[in-house]
N, C-alpha and C positions, 0 to 999 in steps of 0.2 A: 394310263390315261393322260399322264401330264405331255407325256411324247408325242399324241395324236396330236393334242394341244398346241405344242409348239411345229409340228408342223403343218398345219393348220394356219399358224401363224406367219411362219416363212411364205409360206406358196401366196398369200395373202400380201402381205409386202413385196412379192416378188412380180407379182401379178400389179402392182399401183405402180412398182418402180418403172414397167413396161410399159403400162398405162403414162405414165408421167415421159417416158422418153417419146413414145408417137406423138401426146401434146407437143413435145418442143418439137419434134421434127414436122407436123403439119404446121406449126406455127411460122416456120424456118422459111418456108416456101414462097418462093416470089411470089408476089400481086399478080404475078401476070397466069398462075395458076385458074384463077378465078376470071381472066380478063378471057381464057376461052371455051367460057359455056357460052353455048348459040340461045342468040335470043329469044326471048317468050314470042311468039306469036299468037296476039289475042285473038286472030282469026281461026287458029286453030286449036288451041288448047282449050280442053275444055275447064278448067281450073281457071285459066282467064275469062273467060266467058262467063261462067258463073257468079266469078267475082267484079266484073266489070273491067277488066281489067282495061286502060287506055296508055299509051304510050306518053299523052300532054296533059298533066293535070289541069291545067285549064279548059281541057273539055271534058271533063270528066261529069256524071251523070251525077246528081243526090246520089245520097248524103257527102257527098262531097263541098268541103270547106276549104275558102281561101287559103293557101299555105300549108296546106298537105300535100306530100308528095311522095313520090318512095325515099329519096334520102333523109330522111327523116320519118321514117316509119322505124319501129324497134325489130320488124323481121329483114329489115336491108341491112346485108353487113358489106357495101361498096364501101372504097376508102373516099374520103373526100374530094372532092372534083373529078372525081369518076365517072363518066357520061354512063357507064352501066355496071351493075354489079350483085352479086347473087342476095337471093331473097330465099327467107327459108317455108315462104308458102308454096313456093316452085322449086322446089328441090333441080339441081343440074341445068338450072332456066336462068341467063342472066335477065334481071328488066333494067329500063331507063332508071335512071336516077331521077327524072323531071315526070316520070307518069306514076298514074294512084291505082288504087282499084278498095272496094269496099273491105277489106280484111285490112284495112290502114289502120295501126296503132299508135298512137304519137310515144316516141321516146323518152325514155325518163330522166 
């Protein structure tokens, strides 16, 4: 029983240690990885459509509040001064950095 145990335990470590090597190597990967998802198109997506999505949050519809935006929302992970960058309501969809849509969370 103790042998099942420890290899149970090996394949377990061996499996985080592979786990932990794809973290560094997706981590590794240039910015510019992310700079080529094609953008949301609120006209057609319906995930934007449902959520409002706009390109300027200054036009954006209720509940929209002054200083919400996507770079500053906690599902946008664009690097700073990033005119676009992936969102993970839109999985493989970059948006603007400067537009909202109703699934906006302010960052913590």
């Amino acid at each position: 029983m103790l042998e099942k145990t420890s290899l149970t335990r090996r394949r377990l470590l061996a499996w985080l240690g592979g786990a932990g090597a794809a973290a560094l190597l997706f981590g590794a990967l240039p910015g510019r990885a992310f700079a080529d998802l094609p953008h949301l198109d609120p006209a057609t997506d319906p995930t934007a459509k449902a959520l409002h999505y706009t390109e300027d949050a200054s036009k954006a519809p209720p509940p929209h509040k002054a200083g919400e935006d996507c770079s500053n929302c906690r599902f946008y992970s664009g690097k700073p001064g990033q005119a676009y960058g992936p969102c993970s309501l839109y999985p493989g969809k970059a948006v603007n950095a400067k537009g909202w849509c109703a699934g906006y969370s302010a960052k913590a």
